[in-house]
CHARMM internal coordinates of N, CA and C (Angstrom, degrees):
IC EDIT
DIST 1 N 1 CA 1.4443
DIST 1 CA 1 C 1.5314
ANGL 1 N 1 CA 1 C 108.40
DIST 1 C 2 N 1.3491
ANGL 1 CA 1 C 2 N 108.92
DIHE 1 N 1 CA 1 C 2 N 128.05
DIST 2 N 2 CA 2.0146
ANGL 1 C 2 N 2 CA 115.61
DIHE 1 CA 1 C 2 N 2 CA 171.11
DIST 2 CA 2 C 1.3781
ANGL 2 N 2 CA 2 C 109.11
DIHE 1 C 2 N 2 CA 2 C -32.27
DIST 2 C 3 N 1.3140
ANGL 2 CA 2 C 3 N 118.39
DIHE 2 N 2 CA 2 C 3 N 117.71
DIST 3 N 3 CA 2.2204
ANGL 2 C 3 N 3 CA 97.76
DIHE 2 CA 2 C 3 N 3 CA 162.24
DIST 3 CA 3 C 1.6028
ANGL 3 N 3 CA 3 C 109.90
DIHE 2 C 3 N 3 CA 3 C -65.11
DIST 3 C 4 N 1.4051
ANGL 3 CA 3 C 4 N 110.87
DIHE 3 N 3 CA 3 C 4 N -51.31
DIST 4 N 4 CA 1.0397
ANGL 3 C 4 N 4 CA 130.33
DIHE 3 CA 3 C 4 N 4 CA -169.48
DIST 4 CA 4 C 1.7833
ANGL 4 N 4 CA 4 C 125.09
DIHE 3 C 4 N 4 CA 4 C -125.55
DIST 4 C 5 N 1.6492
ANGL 4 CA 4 C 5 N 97.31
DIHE 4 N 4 CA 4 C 5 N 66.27
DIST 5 N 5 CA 1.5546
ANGL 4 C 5 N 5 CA 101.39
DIHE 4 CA 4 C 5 N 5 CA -165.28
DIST 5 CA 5 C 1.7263
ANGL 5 N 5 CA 5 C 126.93
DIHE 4 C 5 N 5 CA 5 C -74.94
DIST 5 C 6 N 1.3312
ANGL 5 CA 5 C 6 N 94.97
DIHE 5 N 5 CA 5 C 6 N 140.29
DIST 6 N 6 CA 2.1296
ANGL 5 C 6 N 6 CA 96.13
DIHE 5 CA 5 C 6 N 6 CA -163.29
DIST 6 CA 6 C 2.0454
ANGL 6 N 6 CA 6 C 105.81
DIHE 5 C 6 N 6 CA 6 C -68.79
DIST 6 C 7 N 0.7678
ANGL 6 CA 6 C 7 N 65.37
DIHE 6 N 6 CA 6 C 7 N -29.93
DIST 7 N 7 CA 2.0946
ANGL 6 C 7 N 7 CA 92.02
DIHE 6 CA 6 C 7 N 7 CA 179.49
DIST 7 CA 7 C 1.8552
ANGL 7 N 7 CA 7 C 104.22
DIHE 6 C 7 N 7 CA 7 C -91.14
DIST 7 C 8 N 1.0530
ANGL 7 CA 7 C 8 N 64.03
DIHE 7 N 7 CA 7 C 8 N 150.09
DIST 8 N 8 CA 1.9030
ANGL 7 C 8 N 8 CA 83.06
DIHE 7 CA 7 C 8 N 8 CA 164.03
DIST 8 CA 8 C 1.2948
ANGL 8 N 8 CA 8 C 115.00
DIHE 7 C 8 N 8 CA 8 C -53.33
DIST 8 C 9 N 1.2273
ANGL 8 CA 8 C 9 N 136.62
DIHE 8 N 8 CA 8 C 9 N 177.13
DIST 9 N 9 CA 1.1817
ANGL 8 C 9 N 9 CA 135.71
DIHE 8 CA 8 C 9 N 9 CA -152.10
DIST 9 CA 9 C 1.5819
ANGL 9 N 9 CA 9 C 121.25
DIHE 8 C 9 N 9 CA 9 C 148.21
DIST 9 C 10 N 1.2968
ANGL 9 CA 9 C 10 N 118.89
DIHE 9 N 9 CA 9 C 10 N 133.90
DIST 10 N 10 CA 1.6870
ANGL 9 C 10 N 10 CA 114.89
DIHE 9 CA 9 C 10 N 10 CA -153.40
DIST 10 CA 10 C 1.4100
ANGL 10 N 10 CA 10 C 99.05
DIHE 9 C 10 N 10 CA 10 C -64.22
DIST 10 C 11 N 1.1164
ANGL 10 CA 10 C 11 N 102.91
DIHE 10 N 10 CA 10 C 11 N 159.57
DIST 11 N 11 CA 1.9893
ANGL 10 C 11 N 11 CA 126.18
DIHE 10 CA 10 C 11 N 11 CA 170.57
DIST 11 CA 11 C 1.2258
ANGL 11 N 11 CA 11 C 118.57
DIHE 10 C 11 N 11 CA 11 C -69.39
DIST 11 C 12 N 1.5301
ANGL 11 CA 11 C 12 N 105.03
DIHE 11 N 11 CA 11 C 12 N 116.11
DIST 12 N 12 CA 1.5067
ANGL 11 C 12 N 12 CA 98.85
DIHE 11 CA 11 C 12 N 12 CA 174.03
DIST 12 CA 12 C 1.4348
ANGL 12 N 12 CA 12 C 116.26
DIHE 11 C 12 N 12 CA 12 C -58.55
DIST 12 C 13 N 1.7478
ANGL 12 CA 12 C 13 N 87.95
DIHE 12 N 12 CA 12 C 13 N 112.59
DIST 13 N 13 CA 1.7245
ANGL 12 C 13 N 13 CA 99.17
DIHE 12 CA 12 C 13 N 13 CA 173.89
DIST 13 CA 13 C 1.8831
ANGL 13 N 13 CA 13 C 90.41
DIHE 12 C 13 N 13 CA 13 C -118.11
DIST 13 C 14 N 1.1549
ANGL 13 CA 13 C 14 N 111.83
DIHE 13 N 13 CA 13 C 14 N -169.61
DIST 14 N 14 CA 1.9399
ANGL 13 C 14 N 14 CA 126.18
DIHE 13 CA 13 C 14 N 14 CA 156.60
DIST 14 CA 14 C 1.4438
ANGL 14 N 14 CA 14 C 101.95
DIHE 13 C 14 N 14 CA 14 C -56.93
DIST 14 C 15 N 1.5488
ANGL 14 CA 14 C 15 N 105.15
DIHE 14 N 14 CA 14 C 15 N 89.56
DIST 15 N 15 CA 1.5756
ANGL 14 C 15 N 15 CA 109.62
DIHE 14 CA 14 C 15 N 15 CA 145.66
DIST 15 CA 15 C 1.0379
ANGL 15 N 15 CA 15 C 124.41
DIHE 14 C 15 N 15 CA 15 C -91.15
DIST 15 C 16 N 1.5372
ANGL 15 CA 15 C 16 N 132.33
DIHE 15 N 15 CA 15 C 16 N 144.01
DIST 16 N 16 CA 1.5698
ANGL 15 C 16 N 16 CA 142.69
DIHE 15 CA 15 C 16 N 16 CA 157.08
DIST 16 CA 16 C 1.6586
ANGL 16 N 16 CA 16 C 112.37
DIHE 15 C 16 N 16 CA 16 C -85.25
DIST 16 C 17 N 1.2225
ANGL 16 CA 16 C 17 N 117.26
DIHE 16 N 16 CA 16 C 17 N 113.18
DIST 17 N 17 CA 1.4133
ANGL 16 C 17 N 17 CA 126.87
DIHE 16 CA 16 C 17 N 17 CA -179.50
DIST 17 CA 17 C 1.2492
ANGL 17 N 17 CA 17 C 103.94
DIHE 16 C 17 N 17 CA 17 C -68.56
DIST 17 C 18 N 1.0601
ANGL 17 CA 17 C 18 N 115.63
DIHE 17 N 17 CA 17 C 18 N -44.82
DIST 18 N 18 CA 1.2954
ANGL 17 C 18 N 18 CA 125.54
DIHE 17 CA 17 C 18 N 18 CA -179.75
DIST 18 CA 18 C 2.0039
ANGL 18 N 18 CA 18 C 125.77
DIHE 17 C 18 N 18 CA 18 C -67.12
DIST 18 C 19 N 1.5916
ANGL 18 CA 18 C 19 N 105.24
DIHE 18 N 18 CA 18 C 19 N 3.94
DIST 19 N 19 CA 0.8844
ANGL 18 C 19 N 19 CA 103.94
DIHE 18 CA 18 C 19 N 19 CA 170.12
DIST 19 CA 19 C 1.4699
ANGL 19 N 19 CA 19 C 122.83
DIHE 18 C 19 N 19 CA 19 C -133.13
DIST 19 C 20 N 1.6030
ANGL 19 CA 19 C 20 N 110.60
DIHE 19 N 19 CA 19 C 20 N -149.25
DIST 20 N 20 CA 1.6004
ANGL 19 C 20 N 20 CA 87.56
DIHE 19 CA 19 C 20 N 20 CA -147.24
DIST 20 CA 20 C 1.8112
ANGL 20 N 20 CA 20 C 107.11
DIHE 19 C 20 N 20 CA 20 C -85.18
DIST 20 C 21 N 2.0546
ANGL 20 CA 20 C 21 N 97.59
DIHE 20 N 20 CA 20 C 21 N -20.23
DIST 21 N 21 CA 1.3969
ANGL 20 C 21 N 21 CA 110.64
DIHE 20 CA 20 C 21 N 21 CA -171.83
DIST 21 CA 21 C 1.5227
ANGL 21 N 21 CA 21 C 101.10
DIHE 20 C 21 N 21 CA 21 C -53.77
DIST 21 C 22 N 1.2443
ANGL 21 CA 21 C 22 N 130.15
DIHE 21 N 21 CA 21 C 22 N -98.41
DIST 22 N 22 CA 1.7622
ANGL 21 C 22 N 22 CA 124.91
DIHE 21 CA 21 C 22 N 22 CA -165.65
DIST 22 CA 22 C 1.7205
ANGL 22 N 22 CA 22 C 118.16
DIHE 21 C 22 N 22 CA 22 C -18.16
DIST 22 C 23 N 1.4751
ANGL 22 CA 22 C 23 N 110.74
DIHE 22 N 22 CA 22 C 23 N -29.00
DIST 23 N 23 CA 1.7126
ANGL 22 C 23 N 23 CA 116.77
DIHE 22 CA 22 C 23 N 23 CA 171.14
DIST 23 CA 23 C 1.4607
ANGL 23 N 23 CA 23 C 114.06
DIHE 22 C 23 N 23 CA 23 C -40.69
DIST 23 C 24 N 1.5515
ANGL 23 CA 23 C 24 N 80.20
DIHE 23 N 23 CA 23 C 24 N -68.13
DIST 24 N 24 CA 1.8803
ANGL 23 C 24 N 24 CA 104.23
DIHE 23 CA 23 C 24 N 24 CA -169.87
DIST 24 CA 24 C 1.4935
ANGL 24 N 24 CA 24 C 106.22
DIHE 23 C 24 N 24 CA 24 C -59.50
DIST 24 C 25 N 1.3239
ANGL 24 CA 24 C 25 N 115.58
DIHE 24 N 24 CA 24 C 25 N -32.96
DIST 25 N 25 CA 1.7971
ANGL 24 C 25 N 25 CA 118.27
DIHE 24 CA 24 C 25 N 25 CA -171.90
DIST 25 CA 25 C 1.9322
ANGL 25 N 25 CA 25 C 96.88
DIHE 24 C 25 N 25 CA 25 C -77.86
DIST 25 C 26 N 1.0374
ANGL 25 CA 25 C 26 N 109.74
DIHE 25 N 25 CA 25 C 26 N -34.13
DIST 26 N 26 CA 1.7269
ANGL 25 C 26 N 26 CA 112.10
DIHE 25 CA 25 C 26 N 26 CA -162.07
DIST 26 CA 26 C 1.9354
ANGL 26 N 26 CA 26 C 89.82
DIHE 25 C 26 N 26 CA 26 C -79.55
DIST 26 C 27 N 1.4382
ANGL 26 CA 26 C 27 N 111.16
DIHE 26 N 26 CA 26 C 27 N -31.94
DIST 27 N 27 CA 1.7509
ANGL 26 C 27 N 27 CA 95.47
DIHE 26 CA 26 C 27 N 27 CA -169.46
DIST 27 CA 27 C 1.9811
ANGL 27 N 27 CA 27 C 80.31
DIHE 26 C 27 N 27 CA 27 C -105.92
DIST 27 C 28 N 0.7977
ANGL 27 CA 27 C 28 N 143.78
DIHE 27 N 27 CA 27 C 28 N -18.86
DIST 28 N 28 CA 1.9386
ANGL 27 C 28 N 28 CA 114.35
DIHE 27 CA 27 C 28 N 28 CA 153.70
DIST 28 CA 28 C 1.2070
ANGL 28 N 28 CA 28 C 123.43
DIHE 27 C 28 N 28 CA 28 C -53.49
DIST 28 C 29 N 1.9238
ANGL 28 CA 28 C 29 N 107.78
DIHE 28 N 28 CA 28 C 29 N -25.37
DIST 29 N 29 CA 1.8541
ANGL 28 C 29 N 29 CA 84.55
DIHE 28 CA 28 C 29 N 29 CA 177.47
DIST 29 CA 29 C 1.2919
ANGL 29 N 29 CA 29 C 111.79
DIHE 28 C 29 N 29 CA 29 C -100.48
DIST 29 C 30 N 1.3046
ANGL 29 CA 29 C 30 N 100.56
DIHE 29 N 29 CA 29 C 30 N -20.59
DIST 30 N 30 CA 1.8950
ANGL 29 C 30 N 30 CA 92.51
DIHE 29 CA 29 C 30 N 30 CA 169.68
DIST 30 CA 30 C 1.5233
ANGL 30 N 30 CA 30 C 109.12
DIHE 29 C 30 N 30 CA 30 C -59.35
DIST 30 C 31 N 1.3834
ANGL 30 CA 30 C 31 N 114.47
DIHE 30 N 30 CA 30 C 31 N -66.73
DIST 31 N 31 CA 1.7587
ANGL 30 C 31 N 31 CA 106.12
DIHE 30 CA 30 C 31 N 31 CA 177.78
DIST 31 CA 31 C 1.2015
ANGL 31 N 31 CA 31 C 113.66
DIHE 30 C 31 N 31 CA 31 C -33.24
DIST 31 C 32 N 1.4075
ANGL 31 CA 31 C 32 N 117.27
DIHE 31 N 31 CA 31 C 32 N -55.69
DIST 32 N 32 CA 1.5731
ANGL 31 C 32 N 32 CA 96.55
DIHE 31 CA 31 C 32 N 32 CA 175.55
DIST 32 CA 32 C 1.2699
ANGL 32 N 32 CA 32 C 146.01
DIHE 31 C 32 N 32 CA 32 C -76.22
DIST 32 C 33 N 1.4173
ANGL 32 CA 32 C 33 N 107.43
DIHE 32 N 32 CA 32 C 33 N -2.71
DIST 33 N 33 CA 1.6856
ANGL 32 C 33 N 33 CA 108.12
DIHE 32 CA 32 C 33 N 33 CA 153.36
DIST 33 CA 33 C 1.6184
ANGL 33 N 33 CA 33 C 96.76
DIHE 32 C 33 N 33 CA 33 C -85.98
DIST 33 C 34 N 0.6390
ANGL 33 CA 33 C 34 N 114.85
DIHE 33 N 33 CA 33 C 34 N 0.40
DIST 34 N 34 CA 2.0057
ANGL 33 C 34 N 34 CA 94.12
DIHE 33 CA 33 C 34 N 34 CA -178.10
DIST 34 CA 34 C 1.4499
ANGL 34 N 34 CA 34 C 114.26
DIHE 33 C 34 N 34 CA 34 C -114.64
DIST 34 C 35 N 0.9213
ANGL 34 CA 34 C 35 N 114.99
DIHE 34 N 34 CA 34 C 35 N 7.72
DIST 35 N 35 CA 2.0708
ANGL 34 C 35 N 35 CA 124.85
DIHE 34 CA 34 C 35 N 35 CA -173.32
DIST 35 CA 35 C 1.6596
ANGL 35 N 35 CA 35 C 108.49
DIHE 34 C 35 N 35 CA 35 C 165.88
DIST 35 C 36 N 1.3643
ANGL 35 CA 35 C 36 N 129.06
DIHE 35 N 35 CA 35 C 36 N 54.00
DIST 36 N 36 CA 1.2126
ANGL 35 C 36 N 36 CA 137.60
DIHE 35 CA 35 C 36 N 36 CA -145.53
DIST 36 CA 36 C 1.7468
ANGL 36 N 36 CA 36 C 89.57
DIHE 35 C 36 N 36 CA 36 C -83.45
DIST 36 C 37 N 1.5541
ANGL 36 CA 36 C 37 N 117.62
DIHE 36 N 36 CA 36 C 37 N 4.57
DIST 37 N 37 CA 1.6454
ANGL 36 C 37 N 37 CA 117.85
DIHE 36 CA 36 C 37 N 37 CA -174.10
DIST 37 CA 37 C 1.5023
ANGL 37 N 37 CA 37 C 100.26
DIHE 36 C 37 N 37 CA 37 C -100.46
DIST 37 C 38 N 1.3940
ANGL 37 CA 37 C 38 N 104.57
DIHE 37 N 37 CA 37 C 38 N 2.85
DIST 38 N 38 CA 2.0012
ANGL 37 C 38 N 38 CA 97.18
DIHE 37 CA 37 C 38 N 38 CA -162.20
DIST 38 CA 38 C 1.8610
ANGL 38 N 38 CA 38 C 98.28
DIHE 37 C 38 N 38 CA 38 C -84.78
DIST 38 C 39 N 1.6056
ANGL 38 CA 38 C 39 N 108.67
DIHE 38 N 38 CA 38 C 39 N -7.71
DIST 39 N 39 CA 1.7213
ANGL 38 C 39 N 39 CA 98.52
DIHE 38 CA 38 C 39 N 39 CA 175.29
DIST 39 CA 39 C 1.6193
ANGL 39 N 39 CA 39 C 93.96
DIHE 38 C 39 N 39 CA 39 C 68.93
DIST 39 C 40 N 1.5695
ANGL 39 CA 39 C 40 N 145.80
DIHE 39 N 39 CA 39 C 40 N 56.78
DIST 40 N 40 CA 0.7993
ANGL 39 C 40 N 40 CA 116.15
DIHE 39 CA 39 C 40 N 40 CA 146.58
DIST 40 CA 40 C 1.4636
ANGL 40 N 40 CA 40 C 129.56
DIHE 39 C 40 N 40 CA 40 C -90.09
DIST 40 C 41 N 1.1996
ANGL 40 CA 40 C 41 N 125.71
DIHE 40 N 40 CA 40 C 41 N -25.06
DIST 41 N 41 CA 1.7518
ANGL 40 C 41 N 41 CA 120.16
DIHE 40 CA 40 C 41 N 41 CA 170.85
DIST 41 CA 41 C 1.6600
ANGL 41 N 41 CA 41 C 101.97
DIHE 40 C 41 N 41 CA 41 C -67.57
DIST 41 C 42 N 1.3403
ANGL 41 CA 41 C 42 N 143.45
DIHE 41 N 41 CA 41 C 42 N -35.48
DIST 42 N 42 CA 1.3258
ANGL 41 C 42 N 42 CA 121.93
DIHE 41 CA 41 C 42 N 42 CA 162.28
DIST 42 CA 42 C 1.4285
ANGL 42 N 42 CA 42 C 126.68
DIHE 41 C 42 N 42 CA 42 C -69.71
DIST 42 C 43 N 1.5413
ANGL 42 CA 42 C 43 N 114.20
DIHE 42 N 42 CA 42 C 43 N 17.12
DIST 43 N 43 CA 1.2179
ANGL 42 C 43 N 43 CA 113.05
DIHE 42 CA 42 C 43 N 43 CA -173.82
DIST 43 CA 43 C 1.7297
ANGL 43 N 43 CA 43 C 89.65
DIHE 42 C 43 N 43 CA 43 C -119.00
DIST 43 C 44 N 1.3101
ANGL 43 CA 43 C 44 N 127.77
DIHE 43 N 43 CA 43 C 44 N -22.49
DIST 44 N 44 CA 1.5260
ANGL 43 C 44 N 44 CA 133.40
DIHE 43 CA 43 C 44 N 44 CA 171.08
DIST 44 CA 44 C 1.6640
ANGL 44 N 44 CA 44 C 109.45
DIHE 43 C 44 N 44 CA 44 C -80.24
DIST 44 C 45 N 1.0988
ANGL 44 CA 44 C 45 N 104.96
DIHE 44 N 44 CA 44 C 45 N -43.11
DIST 45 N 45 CA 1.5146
ANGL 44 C 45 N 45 CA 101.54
DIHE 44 CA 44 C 45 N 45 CA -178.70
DIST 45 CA 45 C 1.4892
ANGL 45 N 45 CA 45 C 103.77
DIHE 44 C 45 N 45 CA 45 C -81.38
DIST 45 C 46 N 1.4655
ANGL 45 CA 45 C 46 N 131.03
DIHE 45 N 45 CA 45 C 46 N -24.25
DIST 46 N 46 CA 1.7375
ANGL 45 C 46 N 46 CA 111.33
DIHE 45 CA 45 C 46 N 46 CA 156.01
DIST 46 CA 46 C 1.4636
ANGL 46 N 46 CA 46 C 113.92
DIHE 45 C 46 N 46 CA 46 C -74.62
DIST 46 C 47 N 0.8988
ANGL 46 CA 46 C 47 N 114.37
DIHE 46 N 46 CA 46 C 47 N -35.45
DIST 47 N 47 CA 1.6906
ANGL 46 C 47 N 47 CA 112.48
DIHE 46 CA 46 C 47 N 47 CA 173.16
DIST 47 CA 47 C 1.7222
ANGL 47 N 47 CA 47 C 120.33
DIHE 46 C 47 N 47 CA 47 C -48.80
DIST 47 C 48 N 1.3525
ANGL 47 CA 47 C 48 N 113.73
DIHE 47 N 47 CA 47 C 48 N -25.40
DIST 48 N 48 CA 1.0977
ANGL 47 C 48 N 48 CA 128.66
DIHE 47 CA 47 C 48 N 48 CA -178.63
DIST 48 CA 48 C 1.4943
ANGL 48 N 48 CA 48 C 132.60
DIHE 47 C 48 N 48 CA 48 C -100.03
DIST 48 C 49 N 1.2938
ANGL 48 CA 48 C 49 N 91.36
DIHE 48 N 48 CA 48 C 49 N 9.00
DIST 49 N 49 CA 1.6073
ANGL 48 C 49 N 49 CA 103.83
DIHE 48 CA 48 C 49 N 49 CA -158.57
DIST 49 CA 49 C 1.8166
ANGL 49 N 49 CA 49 C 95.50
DIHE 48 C 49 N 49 CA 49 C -100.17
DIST 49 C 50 N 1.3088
ANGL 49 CA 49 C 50 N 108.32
DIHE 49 N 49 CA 49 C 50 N -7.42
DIST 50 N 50 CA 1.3239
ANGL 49 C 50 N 50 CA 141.91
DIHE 49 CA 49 C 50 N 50 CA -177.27
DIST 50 CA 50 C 1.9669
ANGL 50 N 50 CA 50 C 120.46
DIHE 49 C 50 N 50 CA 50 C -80.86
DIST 50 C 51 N 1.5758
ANGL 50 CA 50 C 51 N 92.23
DIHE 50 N 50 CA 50 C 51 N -49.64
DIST 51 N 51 CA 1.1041
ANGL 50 C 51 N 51 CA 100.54
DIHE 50 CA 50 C 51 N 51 CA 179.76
DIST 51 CA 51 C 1.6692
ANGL 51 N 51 CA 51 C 117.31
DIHE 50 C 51 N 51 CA 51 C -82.28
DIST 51 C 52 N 1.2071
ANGL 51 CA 51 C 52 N 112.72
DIHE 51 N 51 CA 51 C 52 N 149.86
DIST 52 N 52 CA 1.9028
ANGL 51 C 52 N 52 CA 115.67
DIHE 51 CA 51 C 52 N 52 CA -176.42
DIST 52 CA 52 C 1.7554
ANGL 52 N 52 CA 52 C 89.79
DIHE 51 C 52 N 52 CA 52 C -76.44
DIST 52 C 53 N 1.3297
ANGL 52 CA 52 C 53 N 89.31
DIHE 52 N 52 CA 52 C 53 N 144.25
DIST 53 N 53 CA 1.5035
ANGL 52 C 53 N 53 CA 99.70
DIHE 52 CA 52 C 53 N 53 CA 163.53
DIST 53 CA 53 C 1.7094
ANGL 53 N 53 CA 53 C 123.78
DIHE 52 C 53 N 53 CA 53 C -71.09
DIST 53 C 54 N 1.3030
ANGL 53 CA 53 C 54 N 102.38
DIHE 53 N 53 CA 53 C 54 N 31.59
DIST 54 N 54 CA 1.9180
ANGL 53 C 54 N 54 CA 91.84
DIHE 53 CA 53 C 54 N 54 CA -177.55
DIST 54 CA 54 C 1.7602
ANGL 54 N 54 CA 54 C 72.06
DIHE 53 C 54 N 54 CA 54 C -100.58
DIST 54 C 55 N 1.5364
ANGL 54 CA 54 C 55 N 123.91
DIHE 54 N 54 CA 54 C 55 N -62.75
DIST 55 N 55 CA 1.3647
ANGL 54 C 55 N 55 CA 126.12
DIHE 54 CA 54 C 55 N 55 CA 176.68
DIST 55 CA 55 C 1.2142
ANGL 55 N 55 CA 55 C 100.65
DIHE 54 C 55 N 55 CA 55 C -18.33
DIST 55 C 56 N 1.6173
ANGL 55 CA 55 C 56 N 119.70
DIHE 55 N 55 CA 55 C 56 N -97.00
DIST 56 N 56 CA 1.6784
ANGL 55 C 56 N 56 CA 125.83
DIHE 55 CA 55 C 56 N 56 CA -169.70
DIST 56 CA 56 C 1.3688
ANGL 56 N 56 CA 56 C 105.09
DIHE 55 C 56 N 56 CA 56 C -17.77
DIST 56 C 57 N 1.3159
ANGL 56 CA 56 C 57 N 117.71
DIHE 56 N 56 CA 56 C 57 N -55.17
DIST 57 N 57 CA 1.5064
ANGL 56 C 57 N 57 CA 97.93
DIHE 56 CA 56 C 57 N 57 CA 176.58
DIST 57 CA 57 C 1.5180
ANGL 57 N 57 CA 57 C 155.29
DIHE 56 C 57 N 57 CA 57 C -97.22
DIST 57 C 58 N 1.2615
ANGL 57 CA 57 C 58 N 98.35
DIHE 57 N 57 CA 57 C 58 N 0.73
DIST 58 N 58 CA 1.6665
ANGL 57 C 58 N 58 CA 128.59
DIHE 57 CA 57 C 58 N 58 CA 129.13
DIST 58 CA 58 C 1.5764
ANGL 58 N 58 CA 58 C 124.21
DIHE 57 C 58 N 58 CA 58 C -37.38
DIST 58 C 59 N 1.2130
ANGL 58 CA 58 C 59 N 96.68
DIHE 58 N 58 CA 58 C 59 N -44.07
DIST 59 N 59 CA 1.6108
ANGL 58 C 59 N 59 CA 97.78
DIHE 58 CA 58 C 59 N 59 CA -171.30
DIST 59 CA 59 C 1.5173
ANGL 59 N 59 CA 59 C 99.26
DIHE 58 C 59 N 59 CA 59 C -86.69
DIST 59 C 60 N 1.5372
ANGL 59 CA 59 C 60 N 123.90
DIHE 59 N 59 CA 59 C 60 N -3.26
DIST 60 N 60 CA 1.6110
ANGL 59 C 60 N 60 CA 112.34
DIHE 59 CA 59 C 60 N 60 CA -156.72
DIST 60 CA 60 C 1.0884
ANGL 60 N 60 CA 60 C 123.51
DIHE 59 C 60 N 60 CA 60 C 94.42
DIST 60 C 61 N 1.0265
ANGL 60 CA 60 C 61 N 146.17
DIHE 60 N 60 CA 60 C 61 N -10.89
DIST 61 N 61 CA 1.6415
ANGL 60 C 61 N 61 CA 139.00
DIHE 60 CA 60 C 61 N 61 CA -167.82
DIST 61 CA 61 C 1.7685
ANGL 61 N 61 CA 61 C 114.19
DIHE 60 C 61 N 61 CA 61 C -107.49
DIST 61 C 62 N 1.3005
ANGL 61 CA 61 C 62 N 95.82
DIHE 61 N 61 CA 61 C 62 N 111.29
DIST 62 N 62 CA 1.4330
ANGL 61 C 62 N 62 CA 117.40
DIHE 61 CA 61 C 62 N 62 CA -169.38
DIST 62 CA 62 C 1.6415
ANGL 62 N 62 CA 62 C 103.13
DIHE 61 C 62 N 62 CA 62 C -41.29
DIST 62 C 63 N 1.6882
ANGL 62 CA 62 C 63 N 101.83
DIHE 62 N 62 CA 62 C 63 N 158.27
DIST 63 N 63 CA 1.2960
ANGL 62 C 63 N 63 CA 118.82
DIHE 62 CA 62 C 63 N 63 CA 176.81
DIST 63 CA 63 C 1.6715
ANGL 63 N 63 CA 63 C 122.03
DIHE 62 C 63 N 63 CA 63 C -58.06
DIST 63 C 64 N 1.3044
ANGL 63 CA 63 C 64 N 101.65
DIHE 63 N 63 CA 63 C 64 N 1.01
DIST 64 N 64 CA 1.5720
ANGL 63 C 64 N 64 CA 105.25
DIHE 63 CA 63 C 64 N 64 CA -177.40
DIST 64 CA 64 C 1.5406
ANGL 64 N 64 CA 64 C 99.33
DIHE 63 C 64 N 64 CA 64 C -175.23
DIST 64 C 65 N 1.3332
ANGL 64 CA 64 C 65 N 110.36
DIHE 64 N 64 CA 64 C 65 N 69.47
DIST 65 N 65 CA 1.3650
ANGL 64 C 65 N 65 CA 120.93
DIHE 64 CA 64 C 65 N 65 CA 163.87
DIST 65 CA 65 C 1.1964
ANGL 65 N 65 CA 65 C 114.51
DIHE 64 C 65 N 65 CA 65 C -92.26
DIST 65 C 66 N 1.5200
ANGL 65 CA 65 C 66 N 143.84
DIHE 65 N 65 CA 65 C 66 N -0.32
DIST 66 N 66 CA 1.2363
ANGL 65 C 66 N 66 CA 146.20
DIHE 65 CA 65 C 66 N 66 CA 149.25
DIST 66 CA 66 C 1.1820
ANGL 66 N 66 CA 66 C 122.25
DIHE 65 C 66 N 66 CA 66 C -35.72
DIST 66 C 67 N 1.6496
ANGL 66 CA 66 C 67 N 98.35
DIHE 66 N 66 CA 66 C 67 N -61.58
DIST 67 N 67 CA 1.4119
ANGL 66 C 67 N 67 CA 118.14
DIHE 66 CA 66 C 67 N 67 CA -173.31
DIST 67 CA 67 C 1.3403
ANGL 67 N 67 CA 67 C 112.38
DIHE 66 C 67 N 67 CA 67 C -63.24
DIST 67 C 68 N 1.5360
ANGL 67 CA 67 C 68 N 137.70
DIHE 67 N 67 CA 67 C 68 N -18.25
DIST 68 N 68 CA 1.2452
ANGL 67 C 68 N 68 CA 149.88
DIHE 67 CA 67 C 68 N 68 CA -174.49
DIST 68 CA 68 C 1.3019
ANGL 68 N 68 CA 68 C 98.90
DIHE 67 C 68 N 68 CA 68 C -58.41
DIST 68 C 69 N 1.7858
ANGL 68 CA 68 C 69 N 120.74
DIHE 68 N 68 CA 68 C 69 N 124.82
DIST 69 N 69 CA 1.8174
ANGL 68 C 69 N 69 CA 129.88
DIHE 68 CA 68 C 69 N 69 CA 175.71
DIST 69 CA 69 C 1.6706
ANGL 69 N 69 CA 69 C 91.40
DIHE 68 C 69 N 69 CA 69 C -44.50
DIST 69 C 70 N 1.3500
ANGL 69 CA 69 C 70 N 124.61
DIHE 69 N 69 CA 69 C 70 N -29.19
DIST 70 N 70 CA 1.8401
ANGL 69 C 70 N 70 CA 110.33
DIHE 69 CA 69 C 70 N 70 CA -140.72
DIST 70 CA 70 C 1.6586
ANGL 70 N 70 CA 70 C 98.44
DIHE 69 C 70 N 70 CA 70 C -91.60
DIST 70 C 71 N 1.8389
ANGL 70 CA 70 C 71 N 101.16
DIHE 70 N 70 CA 70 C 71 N -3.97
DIST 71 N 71 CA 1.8766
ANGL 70 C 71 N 71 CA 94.42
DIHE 70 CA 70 C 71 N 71 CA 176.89
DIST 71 CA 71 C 1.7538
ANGL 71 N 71 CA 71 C 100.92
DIHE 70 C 71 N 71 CA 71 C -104.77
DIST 71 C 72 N 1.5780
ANGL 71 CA 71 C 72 N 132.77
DIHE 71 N 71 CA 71 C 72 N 21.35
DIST 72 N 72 CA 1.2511
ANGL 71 C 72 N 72 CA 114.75
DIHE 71 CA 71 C 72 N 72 CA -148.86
DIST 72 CA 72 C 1.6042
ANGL 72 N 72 CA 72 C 76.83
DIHE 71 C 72 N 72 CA 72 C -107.72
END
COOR INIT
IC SEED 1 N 1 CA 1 C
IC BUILD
């Protein structure tokens, strides 16, 4: 996870390090400084639109991580 990230980057809300959400957020902001055209957070947030929310929150990912500036 960034200590101090130059880019946007989700809101400190209750993260689990230990799970799968902070992964996916730490390789979305690298991808997007490094190929920010490859669409990967619109390719996670359709991927997810799939999964039941008992999952989403299993995996870590807050009750309203949509709304987060760092997925818009």
């Amino acid at each position: 996870m960034p200590r101090n990230p130059i880019y946007p980057f989700i809101q400190k809300s209750v993260i689990y390090p230990y799970k799968l959400y902070p992964s996916i957020c730490a390789m979305a902001y690298t991808i997007n400084i490094v190929g920010p055209e490859c669409g990967f957070k619109d390719k996670i947030k359709e991927l997810m639109k799939d999964c039941p929310l008992k999952q989403e929150h299993e995996m870590g990912f807050p009750a309203n991580w949509r709304s987060d500036k760092f997925w818009e």
